[in-house]
Biotite code that builds the C-alpha atoms (Angstrom):
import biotite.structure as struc

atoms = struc.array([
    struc.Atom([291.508, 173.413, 55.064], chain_id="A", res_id=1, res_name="UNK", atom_name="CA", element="C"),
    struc.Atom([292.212, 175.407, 51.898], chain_id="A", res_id=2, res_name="UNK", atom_name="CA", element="C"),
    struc.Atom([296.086, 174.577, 51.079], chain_id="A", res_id=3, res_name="UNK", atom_name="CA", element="C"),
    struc.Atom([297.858, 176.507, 48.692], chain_id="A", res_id=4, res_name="UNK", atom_name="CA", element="C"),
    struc.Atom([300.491, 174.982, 46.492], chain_id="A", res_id=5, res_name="UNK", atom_name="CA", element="C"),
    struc.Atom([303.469, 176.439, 45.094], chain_id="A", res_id=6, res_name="UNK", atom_name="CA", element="C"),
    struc.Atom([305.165, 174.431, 42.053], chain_id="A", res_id=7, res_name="UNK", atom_name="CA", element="C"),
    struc.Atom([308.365, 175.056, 40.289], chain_id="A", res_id=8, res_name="UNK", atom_name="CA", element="C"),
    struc.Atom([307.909, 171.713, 37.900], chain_id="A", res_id=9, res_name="UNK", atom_name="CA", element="C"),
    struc.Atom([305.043, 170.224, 36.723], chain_id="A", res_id=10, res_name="UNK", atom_name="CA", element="C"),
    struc.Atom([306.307, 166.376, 38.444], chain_id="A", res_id=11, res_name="UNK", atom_name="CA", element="C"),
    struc.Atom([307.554, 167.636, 41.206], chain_id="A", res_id=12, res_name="UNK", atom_name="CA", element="C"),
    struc.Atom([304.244, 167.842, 43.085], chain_id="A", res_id=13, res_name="UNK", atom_name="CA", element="C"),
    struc.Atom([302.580, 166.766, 46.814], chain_id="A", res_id=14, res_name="UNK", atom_name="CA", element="C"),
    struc.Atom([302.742, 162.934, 45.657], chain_id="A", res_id=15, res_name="UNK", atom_name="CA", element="C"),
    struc.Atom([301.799, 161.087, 48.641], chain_id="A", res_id=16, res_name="UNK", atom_name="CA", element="C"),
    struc.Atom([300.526, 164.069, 50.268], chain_id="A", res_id=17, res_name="UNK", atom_name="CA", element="C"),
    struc.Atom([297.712, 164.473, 47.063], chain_id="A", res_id=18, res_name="UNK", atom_name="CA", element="C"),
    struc.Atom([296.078, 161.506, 48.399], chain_id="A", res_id=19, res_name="UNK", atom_name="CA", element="C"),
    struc.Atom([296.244, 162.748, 52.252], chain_id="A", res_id=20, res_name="UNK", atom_name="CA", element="C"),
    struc.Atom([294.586, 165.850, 51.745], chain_id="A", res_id=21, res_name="UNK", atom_name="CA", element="C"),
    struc.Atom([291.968, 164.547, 49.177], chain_id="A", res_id=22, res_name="UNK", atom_name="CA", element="C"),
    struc.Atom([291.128, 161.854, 51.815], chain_id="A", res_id=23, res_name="UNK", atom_name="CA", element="C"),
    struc.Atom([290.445, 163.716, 54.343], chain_id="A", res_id=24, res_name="UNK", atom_name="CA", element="C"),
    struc.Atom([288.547, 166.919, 52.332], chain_id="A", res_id=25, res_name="UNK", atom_name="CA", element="C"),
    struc.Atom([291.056, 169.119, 52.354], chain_id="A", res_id=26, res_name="UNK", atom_name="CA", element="C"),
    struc.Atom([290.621, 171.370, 48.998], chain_id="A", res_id=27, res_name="UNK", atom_name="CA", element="C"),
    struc.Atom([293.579, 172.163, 46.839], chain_id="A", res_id=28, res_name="UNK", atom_name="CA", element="C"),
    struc.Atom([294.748, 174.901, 44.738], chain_id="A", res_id=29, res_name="UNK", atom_name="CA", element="C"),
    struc.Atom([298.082, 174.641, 42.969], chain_id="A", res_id=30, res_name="UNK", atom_name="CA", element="C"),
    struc.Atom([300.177, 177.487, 41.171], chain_id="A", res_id=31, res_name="UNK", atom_name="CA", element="C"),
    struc.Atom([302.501, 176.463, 38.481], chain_id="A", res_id=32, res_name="UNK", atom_name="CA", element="C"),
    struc.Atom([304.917, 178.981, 38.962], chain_id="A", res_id=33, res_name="UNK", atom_name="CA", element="C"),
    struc.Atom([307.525, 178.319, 36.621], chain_id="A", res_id=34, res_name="UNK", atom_name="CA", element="C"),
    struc.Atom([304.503, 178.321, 33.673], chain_id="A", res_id=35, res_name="UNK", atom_name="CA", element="C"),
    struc.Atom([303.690, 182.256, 34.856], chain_id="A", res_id=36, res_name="UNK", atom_name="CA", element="C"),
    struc.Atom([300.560, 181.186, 36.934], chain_id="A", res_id=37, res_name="UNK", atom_name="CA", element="C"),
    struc.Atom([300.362, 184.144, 38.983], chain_id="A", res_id=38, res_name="UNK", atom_name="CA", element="C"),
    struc.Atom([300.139, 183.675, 42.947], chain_id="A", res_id=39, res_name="UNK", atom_name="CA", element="C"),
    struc.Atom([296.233, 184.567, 44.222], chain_id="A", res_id=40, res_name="UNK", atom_name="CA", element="C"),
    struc.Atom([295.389, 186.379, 47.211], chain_id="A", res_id=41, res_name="UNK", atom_name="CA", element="C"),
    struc.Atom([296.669, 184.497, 50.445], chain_id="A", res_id=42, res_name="UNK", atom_name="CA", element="C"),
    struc.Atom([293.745, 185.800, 52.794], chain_id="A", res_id=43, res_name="UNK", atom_name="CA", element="C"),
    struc.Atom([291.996, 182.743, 51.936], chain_id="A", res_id=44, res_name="UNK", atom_name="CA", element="C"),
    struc.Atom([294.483, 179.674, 52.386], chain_id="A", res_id=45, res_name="UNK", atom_name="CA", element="C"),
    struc.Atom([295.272, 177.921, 55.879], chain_id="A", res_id=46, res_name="UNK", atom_name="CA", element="C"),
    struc.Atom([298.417, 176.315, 54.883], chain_id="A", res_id=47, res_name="UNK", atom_name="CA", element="C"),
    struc.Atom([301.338, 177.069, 51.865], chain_id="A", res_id=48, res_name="UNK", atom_name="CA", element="C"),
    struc.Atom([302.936, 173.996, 50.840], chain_id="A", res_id=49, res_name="UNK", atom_name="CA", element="C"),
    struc.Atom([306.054, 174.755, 48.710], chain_id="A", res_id=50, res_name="UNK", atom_name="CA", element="C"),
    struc.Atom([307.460, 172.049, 47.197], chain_id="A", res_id=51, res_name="UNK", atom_name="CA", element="C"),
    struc.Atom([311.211, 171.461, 44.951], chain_id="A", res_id=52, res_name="UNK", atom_name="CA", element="C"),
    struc.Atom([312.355, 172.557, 41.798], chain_id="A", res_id=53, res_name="UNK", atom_name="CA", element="C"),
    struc.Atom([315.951, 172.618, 39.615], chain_id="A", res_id=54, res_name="UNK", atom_name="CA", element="C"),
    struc.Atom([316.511, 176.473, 40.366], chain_id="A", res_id=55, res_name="UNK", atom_name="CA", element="C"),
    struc.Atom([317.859, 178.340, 42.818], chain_id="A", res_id=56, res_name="UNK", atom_name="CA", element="C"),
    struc.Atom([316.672, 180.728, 45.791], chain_id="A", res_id=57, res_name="UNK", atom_name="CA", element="C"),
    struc.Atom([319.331, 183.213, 44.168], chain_id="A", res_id=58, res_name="UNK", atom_name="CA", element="C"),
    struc.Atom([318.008, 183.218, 40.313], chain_id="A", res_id=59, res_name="UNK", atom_name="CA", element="C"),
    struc.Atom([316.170, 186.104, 40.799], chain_id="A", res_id=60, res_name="UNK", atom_name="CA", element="C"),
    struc.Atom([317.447, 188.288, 37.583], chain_id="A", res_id=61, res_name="UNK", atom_name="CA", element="C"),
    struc.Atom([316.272, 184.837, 35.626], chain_id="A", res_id=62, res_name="UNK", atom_name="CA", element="C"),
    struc.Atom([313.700, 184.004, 37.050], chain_id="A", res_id=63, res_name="UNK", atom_name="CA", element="C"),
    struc.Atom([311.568, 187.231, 38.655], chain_id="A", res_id=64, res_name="UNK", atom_name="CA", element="C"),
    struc.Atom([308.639, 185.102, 39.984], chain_id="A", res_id=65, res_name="UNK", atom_name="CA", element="C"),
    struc.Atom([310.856, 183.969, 42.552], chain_id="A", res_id=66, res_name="UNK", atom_name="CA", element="C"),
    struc.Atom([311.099, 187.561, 43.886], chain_id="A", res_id=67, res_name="UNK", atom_name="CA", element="C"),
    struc.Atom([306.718, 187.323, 44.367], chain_id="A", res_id=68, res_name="UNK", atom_name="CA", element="C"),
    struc.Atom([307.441, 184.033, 45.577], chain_id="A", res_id=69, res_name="UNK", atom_name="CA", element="C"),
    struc.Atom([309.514, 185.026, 48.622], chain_id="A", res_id=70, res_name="UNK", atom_name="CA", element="C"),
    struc.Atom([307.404, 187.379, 49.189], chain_id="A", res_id=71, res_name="UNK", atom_name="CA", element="C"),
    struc.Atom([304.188, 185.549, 49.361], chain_id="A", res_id=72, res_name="UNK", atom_name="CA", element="C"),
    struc.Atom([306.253, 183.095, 51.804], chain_id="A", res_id=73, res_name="UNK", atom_name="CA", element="C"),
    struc.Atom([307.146, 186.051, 53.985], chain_id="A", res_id=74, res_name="UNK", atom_name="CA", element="C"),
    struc.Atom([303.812, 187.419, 54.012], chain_id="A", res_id=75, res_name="UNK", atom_name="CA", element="C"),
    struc.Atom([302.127, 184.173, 54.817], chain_id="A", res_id=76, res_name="UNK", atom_name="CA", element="C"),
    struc.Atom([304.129, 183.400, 57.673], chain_id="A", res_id=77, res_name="UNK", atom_name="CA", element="C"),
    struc.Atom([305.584, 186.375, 59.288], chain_id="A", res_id=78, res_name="UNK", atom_name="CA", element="C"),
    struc.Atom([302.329, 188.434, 58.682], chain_id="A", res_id=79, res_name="UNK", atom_name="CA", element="C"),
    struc.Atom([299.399, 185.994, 58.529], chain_id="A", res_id=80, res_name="UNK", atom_name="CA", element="C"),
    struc.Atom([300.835, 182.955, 61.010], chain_id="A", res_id=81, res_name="UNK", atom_name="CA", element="C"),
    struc.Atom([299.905, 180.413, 59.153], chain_id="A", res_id=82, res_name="UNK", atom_name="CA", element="C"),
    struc.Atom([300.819, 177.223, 59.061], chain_id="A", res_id=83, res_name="UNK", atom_name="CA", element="C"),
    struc.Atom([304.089, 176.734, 56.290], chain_id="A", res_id=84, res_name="UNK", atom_name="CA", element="C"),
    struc.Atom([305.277, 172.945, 54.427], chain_id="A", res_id=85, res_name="UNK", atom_name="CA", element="C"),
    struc.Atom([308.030, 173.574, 52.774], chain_id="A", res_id=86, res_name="UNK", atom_name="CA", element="C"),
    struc.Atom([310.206, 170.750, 51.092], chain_id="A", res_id=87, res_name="UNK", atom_name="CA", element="C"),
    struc.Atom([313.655, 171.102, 49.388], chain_id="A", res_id=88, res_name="UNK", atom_name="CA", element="C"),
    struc.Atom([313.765, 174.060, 46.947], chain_id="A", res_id=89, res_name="UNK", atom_name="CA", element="C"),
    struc.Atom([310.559, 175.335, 49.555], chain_id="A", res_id=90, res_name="UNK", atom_name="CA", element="C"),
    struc.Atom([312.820, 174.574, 52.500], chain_id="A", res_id=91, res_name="UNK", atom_name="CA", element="C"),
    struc.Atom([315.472, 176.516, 51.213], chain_id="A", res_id=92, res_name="UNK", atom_name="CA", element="C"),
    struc.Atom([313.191, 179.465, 49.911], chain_id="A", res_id=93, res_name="UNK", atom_name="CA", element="C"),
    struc.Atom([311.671, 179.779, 53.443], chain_id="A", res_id=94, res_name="UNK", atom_name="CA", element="C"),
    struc.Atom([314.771, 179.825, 54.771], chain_id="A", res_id=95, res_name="UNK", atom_name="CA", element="C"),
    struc.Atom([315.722, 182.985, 51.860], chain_id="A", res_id=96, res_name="UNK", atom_name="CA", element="C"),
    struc.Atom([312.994, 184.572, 52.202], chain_id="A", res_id=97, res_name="UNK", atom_name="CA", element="C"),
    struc.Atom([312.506, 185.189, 56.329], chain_id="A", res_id=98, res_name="UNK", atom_name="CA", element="C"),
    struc.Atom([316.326, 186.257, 56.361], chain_id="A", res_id=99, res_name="UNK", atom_name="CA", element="C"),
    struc.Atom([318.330, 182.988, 56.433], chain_id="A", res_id=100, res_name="UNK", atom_name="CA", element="C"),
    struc.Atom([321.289, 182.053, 53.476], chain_id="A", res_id=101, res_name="UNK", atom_name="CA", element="C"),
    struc.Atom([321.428, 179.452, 51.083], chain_id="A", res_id=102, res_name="UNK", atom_name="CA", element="C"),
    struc.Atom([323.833, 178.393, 48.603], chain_id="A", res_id=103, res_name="UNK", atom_name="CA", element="C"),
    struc.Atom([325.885, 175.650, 47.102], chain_id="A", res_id=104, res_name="UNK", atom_name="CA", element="C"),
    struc.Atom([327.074, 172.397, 48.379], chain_id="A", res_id=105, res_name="UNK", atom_name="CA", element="C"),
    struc.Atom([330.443, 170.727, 47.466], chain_id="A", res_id=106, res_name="UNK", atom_name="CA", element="C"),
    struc.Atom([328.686, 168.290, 46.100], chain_id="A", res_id=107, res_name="UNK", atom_name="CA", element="C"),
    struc.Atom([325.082, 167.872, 45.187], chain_id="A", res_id=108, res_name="UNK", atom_name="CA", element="C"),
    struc.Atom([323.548, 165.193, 47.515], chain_id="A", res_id=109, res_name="UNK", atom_name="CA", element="C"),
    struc.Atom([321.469, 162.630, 45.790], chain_id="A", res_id=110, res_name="UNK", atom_name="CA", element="C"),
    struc.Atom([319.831, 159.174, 46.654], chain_id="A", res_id=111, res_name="UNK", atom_name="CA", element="C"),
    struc.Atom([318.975, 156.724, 49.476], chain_id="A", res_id=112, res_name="UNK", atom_name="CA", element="C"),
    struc.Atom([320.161, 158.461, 53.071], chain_id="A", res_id=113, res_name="UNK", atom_name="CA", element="C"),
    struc.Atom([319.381, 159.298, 56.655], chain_id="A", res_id=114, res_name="UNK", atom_name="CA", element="C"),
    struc.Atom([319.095, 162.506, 58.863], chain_id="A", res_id=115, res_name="UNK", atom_name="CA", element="C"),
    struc.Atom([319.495, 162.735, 62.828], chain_id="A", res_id=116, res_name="UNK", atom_name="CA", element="C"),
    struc.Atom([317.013, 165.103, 64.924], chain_id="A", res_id=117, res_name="UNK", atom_name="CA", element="C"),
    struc.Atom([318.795, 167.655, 66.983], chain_id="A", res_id=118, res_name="UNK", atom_name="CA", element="C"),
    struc.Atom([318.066, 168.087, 70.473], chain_id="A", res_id=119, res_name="UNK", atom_name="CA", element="C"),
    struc.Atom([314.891, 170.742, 69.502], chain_id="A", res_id=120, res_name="UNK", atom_name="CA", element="C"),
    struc.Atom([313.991, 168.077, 66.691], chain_id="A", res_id=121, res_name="UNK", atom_name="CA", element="C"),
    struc.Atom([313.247, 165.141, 69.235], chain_id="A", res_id=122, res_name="UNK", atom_name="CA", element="C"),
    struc.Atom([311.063, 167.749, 71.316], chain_id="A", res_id=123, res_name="UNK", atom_name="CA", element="C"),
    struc.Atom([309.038, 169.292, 68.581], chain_id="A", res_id=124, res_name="UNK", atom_name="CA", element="C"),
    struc.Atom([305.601, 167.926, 68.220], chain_id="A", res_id=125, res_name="UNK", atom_name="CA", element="C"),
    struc.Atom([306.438, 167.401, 63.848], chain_id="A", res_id=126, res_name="UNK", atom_name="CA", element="C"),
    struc.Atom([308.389, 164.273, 64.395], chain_id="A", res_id=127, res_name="UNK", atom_name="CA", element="C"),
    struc.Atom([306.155, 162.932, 66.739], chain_id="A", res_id=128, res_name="UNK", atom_name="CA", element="C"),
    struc.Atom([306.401, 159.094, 66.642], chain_id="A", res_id=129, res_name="UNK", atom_name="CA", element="C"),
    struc.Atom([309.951, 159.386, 64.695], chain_id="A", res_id=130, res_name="UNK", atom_name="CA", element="C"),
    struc.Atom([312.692, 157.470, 65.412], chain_id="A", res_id=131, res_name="UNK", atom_name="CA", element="C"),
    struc.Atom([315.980, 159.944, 66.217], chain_id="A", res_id=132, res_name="UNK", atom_name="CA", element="C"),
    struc.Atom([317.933, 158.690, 62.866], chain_id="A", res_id=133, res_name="UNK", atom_name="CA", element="C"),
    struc.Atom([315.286, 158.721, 60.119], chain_id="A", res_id=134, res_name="UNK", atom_name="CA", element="C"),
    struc.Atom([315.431, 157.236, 56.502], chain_id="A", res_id=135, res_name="UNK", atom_name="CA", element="C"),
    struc.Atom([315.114, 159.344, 53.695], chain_id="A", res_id=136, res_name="UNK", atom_name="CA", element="C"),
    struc.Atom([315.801, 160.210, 50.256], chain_id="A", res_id=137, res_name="UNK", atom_name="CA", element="C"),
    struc.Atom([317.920, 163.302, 48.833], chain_id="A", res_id=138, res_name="UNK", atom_name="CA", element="C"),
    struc.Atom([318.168, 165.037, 45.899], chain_id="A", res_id=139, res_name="UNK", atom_name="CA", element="C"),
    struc.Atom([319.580, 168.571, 46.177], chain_id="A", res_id=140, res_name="UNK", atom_name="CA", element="C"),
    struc.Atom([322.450, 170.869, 45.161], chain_id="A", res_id=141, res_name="UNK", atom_name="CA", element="C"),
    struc.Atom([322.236, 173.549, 47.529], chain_id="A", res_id=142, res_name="UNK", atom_name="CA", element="C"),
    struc.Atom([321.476, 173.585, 51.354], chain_id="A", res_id=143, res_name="UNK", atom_name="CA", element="C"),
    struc.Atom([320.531, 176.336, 53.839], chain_id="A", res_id=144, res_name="UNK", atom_name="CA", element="C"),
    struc.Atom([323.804, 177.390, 54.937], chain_id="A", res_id=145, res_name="UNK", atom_name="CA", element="C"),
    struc.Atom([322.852, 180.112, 57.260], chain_id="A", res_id=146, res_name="UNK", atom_name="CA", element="C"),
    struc.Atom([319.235, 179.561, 59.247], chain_id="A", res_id=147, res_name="UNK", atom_name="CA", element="C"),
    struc.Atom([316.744, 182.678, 59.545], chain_id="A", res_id=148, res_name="UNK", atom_name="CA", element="C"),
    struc.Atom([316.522, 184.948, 62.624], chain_id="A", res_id=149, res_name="UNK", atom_name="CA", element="C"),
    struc.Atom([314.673, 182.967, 64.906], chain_id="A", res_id=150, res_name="UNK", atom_name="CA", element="C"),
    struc.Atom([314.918, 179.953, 63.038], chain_id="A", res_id=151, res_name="UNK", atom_name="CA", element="C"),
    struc.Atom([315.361, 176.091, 65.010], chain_id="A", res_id=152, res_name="UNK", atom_name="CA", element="C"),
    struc.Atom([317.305, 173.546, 63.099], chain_id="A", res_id=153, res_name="UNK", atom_name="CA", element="C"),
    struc.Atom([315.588, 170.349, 63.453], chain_id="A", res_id=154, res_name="UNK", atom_name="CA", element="C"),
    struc.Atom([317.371, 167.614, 61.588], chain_id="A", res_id=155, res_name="UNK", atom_name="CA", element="C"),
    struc.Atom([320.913, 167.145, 60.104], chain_id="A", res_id=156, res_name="UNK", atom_name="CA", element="C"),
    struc.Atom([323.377, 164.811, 58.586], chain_id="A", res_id=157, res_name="UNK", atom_name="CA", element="C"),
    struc.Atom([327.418, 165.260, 57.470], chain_id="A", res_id=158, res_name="UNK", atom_name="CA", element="C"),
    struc.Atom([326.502, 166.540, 54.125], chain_id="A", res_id=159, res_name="UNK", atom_name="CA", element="C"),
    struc.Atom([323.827, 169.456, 55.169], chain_id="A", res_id=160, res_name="UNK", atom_name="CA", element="C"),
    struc.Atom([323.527, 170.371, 58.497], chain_id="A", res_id=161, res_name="UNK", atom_name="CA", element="C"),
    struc.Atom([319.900, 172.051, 58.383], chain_id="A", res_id=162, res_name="UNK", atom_name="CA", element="C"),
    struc.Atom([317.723, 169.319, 57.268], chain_id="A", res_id=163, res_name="UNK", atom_name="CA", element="C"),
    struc.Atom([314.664, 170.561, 58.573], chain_id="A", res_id=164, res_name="UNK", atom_name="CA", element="C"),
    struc.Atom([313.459, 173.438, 60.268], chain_id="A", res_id=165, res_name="UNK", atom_name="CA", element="C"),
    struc.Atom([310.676, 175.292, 61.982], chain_id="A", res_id=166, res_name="UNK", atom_name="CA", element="C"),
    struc.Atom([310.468, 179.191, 62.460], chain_id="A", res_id=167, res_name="UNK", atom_name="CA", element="C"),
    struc.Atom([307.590, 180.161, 65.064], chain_id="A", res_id=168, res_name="UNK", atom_name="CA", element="C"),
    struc.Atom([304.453, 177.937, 65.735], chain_id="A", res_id=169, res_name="UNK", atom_name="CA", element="C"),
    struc.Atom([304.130, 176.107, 62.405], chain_id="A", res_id=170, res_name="UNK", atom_name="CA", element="C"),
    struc.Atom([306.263, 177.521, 59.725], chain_id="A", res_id=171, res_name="UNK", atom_name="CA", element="C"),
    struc.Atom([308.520, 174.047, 58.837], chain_id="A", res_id=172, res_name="UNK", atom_name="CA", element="C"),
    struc.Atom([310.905, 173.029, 55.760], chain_id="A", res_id=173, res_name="UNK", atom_name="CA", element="C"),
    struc.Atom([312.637, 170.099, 55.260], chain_id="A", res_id=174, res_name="UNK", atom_name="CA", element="C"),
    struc.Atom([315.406, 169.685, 53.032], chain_id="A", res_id=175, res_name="UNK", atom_name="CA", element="C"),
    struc.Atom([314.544, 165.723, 52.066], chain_id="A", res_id=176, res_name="UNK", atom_name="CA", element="C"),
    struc.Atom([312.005, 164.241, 50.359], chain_id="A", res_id=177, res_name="UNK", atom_name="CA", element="C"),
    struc.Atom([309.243, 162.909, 51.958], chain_id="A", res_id=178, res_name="UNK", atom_name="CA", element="C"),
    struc.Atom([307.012, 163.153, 49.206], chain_id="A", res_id=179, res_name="UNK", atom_name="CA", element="C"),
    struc.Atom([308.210, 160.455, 47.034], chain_id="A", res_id=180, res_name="UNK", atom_name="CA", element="C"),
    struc.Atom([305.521, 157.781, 44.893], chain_id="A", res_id=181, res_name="UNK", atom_name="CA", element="C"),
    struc.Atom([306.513, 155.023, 42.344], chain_id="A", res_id=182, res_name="UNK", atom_name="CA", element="C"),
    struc.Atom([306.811, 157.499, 39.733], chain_id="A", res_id=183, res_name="UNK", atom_name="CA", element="C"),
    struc.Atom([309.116, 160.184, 40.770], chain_id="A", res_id=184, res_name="UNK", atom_name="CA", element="C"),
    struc.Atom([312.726, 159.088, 40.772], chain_id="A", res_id=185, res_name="UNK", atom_name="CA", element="C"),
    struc.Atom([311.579, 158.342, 36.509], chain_id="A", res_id=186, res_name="UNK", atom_name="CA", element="C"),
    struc.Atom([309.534, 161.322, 36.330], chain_id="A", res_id=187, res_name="UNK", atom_name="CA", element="C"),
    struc.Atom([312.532, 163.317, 37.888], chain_id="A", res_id=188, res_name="UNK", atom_name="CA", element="C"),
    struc.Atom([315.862, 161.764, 35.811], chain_id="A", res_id=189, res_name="UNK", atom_name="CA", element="C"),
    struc.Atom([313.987, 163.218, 32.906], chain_id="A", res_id=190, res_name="UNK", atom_name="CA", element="C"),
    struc.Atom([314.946, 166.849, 33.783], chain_id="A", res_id=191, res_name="UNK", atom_name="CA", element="C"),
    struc.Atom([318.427, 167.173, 32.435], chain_id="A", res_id=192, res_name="UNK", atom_name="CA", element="C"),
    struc.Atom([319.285, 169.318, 35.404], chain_id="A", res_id=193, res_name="UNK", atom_name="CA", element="C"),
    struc.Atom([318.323, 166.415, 37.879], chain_id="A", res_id=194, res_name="UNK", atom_name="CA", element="C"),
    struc.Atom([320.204, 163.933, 35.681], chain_id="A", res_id=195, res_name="UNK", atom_name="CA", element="C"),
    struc.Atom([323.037, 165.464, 35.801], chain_id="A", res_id=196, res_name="UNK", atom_name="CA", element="C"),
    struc.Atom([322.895, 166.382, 39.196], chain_id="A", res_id=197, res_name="UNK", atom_name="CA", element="C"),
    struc.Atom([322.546, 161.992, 39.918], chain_id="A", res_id=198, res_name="UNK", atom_name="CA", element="C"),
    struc.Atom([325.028, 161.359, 37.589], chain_id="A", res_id=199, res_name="UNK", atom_name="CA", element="C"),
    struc.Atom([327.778, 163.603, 39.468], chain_id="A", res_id=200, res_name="UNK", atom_name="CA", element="C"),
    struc.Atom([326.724, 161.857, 42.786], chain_id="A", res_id=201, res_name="UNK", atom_name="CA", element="C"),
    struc.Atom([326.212, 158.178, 41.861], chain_id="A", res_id=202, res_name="UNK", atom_name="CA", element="C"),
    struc.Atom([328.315, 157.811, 39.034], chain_id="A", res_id=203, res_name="UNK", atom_name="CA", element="C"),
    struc.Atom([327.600, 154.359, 37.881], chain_id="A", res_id=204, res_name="UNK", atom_name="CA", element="C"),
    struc.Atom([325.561, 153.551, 40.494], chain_id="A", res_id=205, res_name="UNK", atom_name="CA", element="C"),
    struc.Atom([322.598, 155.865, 39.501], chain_id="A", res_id=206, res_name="UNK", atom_name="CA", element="C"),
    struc.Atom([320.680, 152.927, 37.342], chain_id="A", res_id=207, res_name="UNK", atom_name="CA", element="C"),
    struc.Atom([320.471, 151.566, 40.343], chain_id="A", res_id=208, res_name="UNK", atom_name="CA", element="C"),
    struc.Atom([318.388, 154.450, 42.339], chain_id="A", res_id=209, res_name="UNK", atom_name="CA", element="C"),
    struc.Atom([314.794, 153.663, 40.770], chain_id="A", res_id=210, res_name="UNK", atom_name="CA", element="C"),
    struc.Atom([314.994, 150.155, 42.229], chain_id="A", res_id=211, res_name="UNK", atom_name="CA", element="C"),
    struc.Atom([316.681, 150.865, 45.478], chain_id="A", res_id=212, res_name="UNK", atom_name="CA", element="C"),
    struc.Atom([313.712, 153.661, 46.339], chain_id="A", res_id=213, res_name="UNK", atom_name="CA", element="C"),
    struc.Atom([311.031, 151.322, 45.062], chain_id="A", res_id=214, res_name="UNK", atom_name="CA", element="C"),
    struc.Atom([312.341, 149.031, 48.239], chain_id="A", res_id=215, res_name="UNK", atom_name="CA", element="C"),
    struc.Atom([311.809, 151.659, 50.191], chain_id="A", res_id=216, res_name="UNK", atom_name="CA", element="C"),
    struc.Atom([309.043, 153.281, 49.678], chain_id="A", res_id=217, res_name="UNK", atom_name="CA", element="C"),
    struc.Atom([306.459, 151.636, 51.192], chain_id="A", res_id=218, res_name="UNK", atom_name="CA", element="C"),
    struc.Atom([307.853, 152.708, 54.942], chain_id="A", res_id=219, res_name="UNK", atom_name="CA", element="C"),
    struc.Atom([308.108, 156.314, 52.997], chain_id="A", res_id=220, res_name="UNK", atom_name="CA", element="C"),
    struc.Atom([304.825, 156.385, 52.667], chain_id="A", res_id=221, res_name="UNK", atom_name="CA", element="C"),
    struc.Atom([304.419, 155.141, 56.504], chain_id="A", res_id=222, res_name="UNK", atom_name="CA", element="C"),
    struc.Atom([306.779, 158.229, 57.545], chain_id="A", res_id=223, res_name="UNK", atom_name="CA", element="C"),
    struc.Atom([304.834, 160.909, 55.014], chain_id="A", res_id=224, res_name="UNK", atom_name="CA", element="C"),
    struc.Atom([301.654, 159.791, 56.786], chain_id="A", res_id=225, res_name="UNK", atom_name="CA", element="C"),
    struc.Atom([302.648, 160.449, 60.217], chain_id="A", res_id=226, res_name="UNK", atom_name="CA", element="C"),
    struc.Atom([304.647, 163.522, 59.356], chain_id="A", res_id=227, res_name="UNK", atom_name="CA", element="C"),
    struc.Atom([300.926, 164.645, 57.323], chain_id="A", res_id=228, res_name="UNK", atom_name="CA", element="C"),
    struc.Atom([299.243, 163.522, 60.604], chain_id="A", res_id=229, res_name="UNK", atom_name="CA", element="C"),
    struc.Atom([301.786, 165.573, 62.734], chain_id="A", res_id=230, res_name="UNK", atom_name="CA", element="C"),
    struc.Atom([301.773, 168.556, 60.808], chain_id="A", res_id=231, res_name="UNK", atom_name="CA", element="C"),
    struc.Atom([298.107, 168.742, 60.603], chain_id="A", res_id=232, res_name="UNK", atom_name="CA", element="C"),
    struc.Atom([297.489, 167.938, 64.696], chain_id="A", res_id=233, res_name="UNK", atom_name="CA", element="C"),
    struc.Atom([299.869, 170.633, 65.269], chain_id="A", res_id=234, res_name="UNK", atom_name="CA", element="C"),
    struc.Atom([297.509, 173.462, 62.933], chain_id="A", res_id=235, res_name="UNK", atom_name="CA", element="C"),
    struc.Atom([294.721, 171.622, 65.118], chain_id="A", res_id=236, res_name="UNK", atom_name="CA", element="C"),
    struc.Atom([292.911, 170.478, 61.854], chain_id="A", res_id=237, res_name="UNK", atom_name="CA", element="C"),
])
């Protein structure tokens, strides 16, 4: 497969995924969006992974690119059908961009945590192999508050209650991580927007998250690989 990849920050990337797709000969070509890469033409990409970043869906007067960016998500998956991996900031902008709402939380949600499928989520062939409570790891200010005409919510918990979604065959988002690798809870409480954004939620206890997701991470990595697996048995590649 050809995947497409949409960044907003240079380290917050595929991770796991990288390895996944290079494995298994899938070539990739990634757009830095927030450095003014401009977005190619989608004709010749089989999947659009979009993955986080500290903006918002709503920034469009600051940042404009987001304005090609929904529209490039749009286009992909309303007009060509293809297959859609969208995580956090991408969750959300797939959400934006086929018609749903997003904004704010209370409080930003950061750290260690756990979603629940929905009814839909235990019958749809993405969490194949998925336990009904699943392990996870959060780091987001604003949630889908509103899904997309014809939108399923998958996954919830009490502080978001779309997690993850799919609209038609193969367009999904998920609002946690999934992503995560030994170096991106440092690489991320660099960016002064994430740091603040732990700080508010932890309080103390955020120089403690680095060592509590190293613990985790190797069943993570077990989850990314069968969600990867999943996704990819369900584009039948």
């Amino acid at each position: 497969m050809n995947i497409l990849v949409f960044q907003h920050l240079a380290v917050e990337h595929p991770g796991v995924f990288t390895g996944f797709w290079q494995n298994a000969g899938h070539a990739i070509t990634t757009v830095e969006l927030d450095d003014g890469e401009p977005i190619p033409p989608l004709d010749g990409f089989d999947a659009l992974v979009v993955m986080g970043g500290p903006m918002d869906v709503w920034q469009d007067t600051k940042l404009p690119w987001l304005i090609a960016e929904k529209t490039a998500i749009r286009r992909f998956v309303k007009d060509l059908e293809r297959p859609y991996l969208g995580i956090c900031l991408g969750h959300q902008l797939l959400a934006e961009a086929l018609g749903g709402r997003v904004g704010p939380m209370a409080a930003p949600e950061v750290g260690l945590g756990e979603v629940t499928l929905t009814t839909e989520g235990r019958a749809d062939p993405i969490f194949t192999g998925f336990p009904e409570r699943i392990a996870c790891f959060q780091w987001h200010g604003a949630e889908v508050k509103t899904l997309p005409p014809g939108g399923i919510s998958l996954a919830y918990n009490n502080a978001a209650a779309i997690q993850a979604m799919r609209w038609g065959r193969w367009a999904y988002g998920f609002q946690y991580h999934v992503e995560m690798t030994p170096a991106t809870v440092q690489d991320w409480q660099a960016i002064p927007a994430y740091l603040a954004s732990l700080q508010a939620a932890l309080g103390k206890d955020a120089a403690n998250l680095e060592s509590a997701v190293a613990a985790k991470l190797p069943a993570f990595a077990t989850a990314a690989r069968l969600l990867n697996d999943n996704f990819f048995a369900i584009t039948g590649r």
